[in-house]
PDB file of N, CA, C, O and CB in Angstrom:
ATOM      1  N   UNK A   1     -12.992  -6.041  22.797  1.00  0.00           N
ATOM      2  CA  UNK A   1     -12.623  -7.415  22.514  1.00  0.00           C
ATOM      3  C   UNK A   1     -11.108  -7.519  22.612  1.00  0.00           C
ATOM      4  O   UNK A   1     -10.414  -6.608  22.162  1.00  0.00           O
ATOM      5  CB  UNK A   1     -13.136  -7.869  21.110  1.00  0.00           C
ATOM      6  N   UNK A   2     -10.595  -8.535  23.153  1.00  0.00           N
ATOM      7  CA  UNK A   2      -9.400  -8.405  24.071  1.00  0.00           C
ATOM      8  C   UNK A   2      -8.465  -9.394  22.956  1.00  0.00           C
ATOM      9  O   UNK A   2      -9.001 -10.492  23.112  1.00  0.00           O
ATOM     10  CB  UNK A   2      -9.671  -9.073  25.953  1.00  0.00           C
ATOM     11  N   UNK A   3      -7.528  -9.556  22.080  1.00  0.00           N
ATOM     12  CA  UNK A   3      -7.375 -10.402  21.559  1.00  0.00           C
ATOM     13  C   UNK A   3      -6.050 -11.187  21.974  1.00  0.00           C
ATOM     14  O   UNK A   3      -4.877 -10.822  22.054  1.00  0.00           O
ATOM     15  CB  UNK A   3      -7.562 -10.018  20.456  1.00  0.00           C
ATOM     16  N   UNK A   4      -6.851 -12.722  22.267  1.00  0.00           N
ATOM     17  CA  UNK A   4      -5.680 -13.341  23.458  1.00  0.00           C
ATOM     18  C   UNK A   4      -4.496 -14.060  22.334  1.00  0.00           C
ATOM     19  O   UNK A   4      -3.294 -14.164  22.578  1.00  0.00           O
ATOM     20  CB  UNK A   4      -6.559 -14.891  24.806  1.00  0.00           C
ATOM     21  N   UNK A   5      -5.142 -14.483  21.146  1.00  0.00           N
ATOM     22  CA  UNK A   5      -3.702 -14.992  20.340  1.00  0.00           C
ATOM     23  C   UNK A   5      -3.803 -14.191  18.842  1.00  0.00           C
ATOM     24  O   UNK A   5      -4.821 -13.854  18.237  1.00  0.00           O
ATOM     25  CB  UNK A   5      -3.649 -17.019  20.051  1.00  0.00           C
ATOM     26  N   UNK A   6      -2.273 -13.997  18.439  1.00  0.00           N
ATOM     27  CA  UNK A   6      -2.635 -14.065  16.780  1.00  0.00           C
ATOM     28  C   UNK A   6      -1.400 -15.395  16.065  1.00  0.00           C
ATOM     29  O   UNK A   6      -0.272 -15.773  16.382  1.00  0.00           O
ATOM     30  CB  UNK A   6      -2.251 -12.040  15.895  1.00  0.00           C
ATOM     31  N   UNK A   7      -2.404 -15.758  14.969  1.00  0.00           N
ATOM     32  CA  UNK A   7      -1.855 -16.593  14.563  1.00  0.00           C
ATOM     33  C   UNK A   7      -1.369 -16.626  13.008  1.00  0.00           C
ATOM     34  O   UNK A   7      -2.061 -16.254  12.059  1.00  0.00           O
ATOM     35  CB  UNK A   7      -2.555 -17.433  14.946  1.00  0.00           C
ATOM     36  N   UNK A   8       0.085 -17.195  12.924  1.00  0.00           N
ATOM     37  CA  UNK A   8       1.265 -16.739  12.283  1.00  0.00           C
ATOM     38  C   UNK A   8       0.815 -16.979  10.993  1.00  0.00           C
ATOM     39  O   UNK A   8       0.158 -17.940  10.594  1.00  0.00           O
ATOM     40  CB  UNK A   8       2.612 -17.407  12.661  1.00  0.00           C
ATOM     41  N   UNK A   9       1.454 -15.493  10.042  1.00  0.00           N
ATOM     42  CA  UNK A   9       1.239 -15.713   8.879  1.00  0.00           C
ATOM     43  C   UNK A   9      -0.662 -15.333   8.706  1.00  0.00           C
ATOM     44  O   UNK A   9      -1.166 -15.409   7.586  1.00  0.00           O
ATOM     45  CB  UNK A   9       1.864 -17.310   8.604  1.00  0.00           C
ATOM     46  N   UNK A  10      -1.263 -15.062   9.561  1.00  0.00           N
ATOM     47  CA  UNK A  10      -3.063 -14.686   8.990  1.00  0.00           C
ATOM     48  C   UNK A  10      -2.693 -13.402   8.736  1.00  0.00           C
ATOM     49  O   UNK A  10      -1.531 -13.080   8.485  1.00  0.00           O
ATOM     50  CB  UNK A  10      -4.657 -14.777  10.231  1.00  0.00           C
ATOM     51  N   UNK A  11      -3.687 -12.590   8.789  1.00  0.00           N
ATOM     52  CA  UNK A  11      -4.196 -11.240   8.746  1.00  0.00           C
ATOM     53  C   UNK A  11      -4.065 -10.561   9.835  1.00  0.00           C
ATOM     54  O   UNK A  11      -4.035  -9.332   9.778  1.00  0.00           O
ATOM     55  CB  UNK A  11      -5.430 -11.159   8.438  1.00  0.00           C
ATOM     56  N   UNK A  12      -4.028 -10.801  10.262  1.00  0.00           N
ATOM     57  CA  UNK A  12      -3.815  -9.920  11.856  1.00  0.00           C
ATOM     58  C   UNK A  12      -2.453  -9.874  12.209  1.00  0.00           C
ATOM     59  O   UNK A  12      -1.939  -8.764  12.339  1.00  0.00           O
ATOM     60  CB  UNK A  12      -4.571 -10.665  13.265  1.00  0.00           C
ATOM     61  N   UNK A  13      -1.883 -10.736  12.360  1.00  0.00           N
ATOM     62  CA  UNK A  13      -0.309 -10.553  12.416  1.00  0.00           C
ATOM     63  C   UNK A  13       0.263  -9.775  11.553  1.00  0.00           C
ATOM     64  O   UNK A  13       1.178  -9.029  11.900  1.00  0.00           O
ATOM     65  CB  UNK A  13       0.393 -11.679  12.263  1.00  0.00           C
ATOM     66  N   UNK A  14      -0.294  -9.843   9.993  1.00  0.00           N
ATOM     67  CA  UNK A  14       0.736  -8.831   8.701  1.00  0.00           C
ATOM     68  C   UNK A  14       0.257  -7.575   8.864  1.00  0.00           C
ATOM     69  O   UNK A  14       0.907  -6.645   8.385  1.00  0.00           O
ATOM     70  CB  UNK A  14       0.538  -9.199   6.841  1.00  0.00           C
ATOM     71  N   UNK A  15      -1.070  -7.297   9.630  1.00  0.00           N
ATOM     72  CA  UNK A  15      -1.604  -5.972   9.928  1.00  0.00           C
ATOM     73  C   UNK A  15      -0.841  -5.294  11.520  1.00  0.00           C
ATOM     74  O   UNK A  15      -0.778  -4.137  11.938  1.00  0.00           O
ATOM     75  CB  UNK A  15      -3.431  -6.214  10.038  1.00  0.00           C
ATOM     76  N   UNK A  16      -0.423  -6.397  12.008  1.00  0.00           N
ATOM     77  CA  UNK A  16       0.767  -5.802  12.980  1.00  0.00           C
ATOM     78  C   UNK A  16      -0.453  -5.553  15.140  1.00  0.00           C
ATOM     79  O   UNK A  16      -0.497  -4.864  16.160  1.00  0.00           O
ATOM     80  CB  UNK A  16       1.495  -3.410  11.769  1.00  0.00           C
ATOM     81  N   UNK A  17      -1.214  -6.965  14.312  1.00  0.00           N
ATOM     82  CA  UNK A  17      -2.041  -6.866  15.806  1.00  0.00           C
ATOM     83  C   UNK A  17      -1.448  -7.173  16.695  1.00  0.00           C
ATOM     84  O   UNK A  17      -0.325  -6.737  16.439  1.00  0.00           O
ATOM     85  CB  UNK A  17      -3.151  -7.589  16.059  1.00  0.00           C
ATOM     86  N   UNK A  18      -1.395  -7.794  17.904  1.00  0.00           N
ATOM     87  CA  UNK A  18      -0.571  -8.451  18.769  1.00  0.00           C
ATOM     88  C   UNK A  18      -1.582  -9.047  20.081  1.00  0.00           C
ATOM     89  O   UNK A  18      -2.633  -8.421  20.217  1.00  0.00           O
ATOM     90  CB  UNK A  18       0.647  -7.363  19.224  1.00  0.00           C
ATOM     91  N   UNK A  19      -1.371 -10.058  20.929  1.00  0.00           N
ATOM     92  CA  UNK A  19      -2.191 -10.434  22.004  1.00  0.00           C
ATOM     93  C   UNK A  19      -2.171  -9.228  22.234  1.00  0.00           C
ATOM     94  O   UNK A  19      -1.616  -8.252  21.730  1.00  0.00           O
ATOM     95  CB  UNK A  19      -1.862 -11.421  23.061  1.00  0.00           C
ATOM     96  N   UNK A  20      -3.036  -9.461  23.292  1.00  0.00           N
ATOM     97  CA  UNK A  20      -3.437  -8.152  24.244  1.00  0.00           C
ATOM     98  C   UNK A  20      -3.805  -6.761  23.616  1.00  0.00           C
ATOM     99  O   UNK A  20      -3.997  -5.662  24.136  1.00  0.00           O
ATOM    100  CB  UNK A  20      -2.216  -7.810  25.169  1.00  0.00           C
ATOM    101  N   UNK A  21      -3.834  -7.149  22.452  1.00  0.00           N
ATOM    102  CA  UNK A  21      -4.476  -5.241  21.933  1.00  0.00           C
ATOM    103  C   UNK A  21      -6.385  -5.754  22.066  1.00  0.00           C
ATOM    104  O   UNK A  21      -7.056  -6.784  22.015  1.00  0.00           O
ATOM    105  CB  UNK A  21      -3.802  -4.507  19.253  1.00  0.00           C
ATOM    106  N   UNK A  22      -6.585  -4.297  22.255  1.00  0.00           N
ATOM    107  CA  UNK A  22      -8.281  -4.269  22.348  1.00  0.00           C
ATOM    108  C   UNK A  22      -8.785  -3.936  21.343  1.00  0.00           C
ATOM    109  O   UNK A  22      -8.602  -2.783  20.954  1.00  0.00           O
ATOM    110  CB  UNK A  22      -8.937  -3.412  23.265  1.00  0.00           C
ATOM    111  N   UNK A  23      -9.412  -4.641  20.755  1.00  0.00           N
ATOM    112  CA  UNK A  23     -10.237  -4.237  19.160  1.00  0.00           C
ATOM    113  C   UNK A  23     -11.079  -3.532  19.975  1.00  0.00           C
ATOM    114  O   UNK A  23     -11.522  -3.924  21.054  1.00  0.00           O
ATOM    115  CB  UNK A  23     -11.096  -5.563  17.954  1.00  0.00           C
ATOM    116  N   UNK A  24     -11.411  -1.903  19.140  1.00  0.00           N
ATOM    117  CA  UNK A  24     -12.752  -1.492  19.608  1.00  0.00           C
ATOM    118  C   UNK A  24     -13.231  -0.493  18.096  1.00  0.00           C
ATOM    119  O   UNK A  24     -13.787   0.604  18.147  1.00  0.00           O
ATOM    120  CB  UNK A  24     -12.621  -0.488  21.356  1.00  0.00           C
ATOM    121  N   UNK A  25     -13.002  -0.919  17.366  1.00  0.00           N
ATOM    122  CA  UNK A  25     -14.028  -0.609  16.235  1.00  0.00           C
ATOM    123  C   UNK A  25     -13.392  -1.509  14.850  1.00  0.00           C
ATOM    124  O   UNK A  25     -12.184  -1.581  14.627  1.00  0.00           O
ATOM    125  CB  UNK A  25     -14.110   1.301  15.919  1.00  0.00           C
ATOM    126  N   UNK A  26     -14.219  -2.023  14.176  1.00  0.00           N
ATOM    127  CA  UNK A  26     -14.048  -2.941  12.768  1.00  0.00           C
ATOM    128  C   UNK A  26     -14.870  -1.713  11.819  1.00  0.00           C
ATOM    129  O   UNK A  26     -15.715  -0.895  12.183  1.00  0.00           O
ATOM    130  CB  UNK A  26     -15.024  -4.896  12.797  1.00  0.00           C
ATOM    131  N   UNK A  27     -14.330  -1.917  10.634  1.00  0.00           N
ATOM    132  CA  UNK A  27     -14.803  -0.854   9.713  1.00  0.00           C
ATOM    133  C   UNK A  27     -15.551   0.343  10.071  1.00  0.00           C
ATOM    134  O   UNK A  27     -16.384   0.845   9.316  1.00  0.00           O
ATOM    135  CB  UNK A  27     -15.531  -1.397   8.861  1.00  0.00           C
ATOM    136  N   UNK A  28     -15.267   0.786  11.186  1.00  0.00           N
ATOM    137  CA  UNK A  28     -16.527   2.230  11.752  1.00  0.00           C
ATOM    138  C   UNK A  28     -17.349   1.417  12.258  1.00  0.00           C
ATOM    139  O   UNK A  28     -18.376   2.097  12.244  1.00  0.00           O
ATOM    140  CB  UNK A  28     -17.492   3.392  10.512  1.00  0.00           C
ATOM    141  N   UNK A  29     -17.695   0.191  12.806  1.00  0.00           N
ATOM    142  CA  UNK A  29     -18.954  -0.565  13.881  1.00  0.00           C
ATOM    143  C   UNK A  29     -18.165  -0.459  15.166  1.00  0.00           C
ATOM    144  O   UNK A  29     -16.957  -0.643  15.016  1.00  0.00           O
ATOM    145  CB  UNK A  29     -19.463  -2.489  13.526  1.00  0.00           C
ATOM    146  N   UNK A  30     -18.619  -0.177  16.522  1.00  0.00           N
ATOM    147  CA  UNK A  30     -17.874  -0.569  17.224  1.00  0.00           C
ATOM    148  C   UNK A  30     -17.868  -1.844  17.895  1.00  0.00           C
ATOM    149  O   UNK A  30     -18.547  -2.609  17.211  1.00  0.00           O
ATOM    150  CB  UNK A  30     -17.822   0.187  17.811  1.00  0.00           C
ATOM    151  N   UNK A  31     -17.466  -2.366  18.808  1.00  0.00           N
ATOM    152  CA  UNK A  31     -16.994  -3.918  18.899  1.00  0.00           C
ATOM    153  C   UNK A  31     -16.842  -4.128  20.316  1.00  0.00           C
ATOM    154  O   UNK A  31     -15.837  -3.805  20.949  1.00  0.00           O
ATOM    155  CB  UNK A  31     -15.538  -4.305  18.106  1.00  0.00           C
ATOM    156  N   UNK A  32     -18.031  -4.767  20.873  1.00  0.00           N
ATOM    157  CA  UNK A  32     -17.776  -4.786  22.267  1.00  0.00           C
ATOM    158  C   UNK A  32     -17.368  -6.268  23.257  1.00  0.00           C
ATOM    159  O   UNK A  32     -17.129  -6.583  24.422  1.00  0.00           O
ATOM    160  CB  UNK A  32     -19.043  -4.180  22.739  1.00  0.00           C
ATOM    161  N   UNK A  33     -17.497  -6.924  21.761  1.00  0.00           N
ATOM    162  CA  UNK A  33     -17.086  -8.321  21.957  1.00  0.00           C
ATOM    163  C   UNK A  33     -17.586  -9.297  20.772  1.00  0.00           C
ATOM    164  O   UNK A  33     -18.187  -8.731  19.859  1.00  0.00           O
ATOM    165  CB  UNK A  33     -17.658  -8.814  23.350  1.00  0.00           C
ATOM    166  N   UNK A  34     -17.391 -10.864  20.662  1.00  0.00           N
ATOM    167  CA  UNK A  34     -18.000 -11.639  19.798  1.00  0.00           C
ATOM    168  C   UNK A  34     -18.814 -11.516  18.986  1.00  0.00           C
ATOM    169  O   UNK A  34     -18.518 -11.580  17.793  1.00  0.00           O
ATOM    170  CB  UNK A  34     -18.334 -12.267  20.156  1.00  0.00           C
ATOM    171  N   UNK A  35     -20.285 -11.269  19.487  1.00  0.00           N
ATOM    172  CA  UNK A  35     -21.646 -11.444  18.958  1.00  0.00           C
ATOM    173  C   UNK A  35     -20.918  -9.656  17.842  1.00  0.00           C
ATOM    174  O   UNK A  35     -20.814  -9.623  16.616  1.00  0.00           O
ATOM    175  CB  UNK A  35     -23.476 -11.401  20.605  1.00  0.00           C
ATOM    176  N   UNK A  36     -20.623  -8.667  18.657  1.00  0.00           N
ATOM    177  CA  UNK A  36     -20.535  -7.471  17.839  1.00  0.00           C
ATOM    178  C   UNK A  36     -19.692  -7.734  16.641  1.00  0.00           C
ATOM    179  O   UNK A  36     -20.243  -7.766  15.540  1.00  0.00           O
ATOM    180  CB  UNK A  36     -19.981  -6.309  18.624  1.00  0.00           C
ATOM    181  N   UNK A  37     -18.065  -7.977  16.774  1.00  0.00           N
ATOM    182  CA  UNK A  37     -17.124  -8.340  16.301  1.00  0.00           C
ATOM    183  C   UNK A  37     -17.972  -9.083  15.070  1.00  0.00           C
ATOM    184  O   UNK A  37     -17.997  -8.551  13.960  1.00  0.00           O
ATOM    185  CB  UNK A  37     -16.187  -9.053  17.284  1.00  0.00           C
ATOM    186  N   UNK A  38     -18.563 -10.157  15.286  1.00  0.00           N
ATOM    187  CA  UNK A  38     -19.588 -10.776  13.722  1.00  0.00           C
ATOM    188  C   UNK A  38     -20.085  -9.811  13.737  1.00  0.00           C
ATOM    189  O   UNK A  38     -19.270  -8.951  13.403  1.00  0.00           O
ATOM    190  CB  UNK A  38     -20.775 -12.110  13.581  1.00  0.00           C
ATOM    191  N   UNK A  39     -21.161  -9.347  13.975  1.00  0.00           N
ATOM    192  CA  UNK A  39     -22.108  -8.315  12.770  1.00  0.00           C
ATOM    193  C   UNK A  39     -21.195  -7.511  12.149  1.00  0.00           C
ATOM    194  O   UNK A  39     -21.433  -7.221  10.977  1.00  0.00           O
ATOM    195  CB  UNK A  39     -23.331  -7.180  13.413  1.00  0.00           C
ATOM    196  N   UNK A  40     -20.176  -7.071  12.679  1.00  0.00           N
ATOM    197  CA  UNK A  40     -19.083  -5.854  12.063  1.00  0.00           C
ATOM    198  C   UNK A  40     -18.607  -6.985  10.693  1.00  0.00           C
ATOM    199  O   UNK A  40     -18.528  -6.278   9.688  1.00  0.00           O
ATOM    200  CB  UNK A  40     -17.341  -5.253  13.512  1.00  0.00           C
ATOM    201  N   UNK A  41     -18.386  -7.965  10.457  1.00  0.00           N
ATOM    202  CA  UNK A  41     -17.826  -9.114   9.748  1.00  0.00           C
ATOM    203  C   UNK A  41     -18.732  -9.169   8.743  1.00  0.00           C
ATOM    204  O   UNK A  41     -18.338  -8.755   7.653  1.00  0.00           O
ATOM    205  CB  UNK A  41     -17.667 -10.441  10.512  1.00  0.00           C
ATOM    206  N   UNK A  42     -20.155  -9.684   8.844  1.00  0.00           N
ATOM    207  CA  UNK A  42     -21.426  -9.593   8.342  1.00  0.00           C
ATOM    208  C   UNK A  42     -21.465 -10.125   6.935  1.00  0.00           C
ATOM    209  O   UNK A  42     -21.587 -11.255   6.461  1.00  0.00           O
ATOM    210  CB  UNK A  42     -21.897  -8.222   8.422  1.00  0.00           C
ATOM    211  N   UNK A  43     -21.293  -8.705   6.341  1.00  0.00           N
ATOM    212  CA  UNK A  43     -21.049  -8.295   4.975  1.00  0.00           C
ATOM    213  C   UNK A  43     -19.679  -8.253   4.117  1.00  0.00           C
ATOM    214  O   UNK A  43     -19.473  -7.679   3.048  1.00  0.00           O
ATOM    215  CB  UNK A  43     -21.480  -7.116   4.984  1.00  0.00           C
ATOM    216  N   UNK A  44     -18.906  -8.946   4.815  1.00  0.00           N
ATOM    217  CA  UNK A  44     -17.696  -9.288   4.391  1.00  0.00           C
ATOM    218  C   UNK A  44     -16.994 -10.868   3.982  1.00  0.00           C
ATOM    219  O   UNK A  44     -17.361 -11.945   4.451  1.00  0.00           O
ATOM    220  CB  UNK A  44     -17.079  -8.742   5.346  1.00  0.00           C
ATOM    221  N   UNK A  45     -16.102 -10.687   3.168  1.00  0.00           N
ATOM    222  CA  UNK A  45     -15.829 -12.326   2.568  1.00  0.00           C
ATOM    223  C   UNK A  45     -14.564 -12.487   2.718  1.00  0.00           C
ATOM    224  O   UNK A  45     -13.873 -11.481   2.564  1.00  0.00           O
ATOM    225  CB  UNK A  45     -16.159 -12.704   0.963  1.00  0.00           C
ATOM    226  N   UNK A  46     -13.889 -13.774   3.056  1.00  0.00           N
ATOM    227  CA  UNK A  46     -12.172 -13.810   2.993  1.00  0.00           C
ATOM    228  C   UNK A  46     -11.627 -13.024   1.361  1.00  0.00           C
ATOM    229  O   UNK A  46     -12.058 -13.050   0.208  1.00  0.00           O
ATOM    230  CB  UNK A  46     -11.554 -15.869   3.043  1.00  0.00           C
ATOM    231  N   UNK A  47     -10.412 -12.340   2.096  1.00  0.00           N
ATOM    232  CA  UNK A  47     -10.052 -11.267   1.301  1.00  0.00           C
ATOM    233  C   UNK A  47     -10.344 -10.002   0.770  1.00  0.00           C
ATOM    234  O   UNK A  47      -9.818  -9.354  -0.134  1.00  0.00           O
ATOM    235  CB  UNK A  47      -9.946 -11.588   0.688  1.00  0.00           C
ATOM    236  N   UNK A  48     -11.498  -9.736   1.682  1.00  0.00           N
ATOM    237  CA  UNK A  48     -11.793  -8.583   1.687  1.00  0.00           C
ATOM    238  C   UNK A  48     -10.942  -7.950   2.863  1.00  0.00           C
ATOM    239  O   UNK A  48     -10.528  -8.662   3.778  1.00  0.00           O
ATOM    240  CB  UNK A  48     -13.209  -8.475   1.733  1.00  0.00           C
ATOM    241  N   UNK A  49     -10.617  -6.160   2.791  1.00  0.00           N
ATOM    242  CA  UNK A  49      -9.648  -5.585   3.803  1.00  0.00           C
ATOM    243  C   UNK A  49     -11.198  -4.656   4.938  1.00  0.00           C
ATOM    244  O   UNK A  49     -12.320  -4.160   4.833  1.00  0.00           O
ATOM    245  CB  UNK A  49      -8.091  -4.205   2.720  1.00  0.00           C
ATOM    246  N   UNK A  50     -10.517  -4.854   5.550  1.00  0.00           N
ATOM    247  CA  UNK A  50     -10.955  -3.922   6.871  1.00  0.00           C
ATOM    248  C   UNK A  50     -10.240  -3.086   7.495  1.00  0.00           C
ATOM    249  O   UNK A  50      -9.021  -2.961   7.381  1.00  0.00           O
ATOM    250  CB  UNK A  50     -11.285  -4.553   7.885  1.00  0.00           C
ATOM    251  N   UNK A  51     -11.040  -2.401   8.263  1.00  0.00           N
ATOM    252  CA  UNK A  51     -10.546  -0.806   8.970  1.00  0.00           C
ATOM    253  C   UNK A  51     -10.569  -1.984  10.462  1.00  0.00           C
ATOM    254  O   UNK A  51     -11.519  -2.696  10.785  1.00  0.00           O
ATOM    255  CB  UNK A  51     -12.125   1.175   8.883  1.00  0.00           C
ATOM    256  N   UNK A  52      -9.222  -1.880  11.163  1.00  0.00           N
ATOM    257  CA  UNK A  52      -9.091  -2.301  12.703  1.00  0.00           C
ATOM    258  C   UNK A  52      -9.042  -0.925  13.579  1.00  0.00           C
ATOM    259  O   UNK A  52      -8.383  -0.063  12.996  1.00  0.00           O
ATOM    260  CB  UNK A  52      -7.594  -3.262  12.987  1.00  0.00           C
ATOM    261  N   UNK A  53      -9.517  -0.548  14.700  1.00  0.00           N
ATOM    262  CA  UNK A  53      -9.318   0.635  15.494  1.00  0.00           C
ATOM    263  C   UNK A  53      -8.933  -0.282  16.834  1.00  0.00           C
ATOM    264  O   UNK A  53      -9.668  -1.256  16.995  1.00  0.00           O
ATOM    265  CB  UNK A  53     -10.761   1.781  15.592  1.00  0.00           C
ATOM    266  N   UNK A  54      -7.907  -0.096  17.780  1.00  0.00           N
ATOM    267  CA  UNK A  54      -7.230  -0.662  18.595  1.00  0.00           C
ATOM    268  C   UNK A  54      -6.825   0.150  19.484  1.00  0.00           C
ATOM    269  O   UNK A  54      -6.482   1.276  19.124  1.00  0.00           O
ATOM    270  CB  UNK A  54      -6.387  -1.264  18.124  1.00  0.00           C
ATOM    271  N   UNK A  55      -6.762  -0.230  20.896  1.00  0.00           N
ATOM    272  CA  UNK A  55      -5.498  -0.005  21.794  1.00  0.00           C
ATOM    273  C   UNK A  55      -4.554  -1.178  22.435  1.00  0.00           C
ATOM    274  O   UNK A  55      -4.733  -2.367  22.696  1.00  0.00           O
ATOM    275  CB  UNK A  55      -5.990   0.735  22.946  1.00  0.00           C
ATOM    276  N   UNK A  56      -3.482  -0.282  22.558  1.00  0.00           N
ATOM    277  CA  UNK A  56      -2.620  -0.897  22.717  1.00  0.00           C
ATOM    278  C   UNK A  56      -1.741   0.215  23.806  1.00  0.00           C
ATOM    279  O   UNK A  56      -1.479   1.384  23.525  1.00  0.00           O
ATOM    280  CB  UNK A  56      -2.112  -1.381  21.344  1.00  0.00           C
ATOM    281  N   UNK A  57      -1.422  -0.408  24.943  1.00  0.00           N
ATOM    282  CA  UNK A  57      -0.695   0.337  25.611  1.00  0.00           C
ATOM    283  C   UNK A  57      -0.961   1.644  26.168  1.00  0.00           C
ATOM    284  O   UNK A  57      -0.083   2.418  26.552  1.00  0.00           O
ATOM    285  CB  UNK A  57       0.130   0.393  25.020  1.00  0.00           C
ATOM    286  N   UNK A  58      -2.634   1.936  26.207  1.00  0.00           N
ATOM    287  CA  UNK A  58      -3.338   3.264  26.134  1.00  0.00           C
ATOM    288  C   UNK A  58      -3.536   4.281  25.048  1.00  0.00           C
ATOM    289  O   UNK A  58      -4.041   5.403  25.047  1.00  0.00           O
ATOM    290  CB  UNK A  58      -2.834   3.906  26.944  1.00  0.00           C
ATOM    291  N   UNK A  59      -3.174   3.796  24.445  1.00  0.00           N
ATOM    292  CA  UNK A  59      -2.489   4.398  22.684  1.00  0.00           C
ATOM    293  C   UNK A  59      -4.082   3.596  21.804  1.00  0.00           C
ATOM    294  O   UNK A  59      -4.482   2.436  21.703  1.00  0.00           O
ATOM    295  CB  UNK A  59      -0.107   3.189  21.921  1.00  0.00           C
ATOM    296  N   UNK A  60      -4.698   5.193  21.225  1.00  0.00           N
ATOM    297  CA  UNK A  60      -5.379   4.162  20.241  1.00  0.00           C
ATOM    298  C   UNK A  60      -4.847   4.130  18.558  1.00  0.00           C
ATOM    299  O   UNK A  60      -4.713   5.174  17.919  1.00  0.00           O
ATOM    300  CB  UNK A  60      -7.047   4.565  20.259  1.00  0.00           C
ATOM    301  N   UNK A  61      -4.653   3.157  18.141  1.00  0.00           N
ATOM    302  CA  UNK A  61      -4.305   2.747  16.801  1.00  0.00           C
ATOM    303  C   UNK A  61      -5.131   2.342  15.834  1.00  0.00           C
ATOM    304  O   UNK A  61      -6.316   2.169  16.118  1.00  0.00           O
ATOM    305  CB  UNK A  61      -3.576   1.891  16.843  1.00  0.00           C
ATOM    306  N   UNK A  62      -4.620   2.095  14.401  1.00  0.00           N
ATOM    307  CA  UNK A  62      -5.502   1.785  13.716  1.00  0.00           C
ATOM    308  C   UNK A  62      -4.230   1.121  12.587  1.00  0.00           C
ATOM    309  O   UNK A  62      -3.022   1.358  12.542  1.00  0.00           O
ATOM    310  CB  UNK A  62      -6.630   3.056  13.367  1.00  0.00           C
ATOM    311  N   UNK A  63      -5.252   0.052  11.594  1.00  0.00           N
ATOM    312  CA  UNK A  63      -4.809  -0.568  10.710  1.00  0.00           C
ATOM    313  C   UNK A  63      -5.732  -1.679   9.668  1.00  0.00           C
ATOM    314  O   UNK A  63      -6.770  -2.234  10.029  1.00  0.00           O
ATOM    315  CB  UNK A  63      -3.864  -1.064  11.391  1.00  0.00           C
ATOM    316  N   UNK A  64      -5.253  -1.797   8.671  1.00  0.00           N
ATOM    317  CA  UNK A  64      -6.326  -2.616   8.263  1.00  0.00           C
ATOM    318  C   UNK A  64      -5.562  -4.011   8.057  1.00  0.00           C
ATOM    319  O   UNK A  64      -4.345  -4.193   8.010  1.00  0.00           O
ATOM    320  CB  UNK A  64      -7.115  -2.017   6.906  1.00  0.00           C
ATOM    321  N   UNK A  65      -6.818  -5.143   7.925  1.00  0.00           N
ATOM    322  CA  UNK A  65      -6.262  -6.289   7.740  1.00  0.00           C
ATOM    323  C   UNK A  65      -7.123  -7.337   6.348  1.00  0.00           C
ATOM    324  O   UNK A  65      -8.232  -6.996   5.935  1.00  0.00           O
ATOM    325  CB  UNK A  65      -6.297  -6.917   9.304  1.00  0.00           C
ATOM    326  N   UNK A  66      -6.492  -8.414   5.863  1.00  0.00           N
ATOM    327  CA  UNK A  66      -7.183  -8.818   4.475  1.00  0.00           C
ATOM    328  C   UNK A  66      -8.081  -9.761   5.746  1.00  0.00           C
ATOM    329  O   UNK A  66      -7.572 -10.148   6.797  1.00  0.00           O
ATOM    330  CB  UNK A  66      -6.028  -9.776   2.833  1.00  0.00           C
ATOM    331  N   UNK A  67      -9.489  -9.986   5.328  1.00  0.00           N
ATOM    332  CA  UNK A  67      -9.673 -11.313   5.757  1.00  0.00           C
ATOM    333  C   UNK A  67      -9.597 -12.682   5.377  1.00  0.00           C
ATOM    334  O   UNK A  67      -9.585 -12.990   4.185  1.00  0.00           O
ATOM    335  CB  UNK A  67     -10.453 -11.304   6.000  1.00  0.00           C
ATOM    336  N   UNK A  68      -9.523 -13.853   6.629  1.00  0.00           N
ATOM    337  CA  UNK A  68      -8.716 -14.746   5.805  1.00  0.00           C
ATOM    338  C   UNK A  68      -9.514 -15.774   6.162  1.00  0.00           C
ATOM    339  O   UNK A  68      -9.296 -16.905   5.726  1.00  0.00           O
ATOM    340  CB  UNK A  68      -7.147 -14.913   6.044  1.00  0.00           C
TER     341      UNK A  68
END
């Protein structure tokens, strides 16, 4: 999942995402797009934190973010 904006001040920005990074795992689910990206969400409520697994630049990263 390719992420084309982040927007200022959410969760994703203070977790240090940026356009163009590739989400490919949410809490240990992996994430192959939308429909996945929700079920990984599921069981979760705004303000709860999550595990992000990412690349960026060929580089895989990781970070968590609150949801918002």
């Amino acid at each position: 999942l390719v992420i084309s904006s982040v927007v200022p001040g959410k969760g994703a920005e203070a977790a240090g995402l940026q356009a163009g990074d590739i989400v490919i795992q949410v809490d240990g689910k992996t994430v192959t797009g939308g429909v996945t990206l929700r079920g990984a969400l599921d069981n979760h409520k705004p303000g709860d934190q999550v595990k992000v697994v990412y690349l960026r630049n060929g580089q895989t990263l990781e970070t968590a973010t609150i949801l918002s």
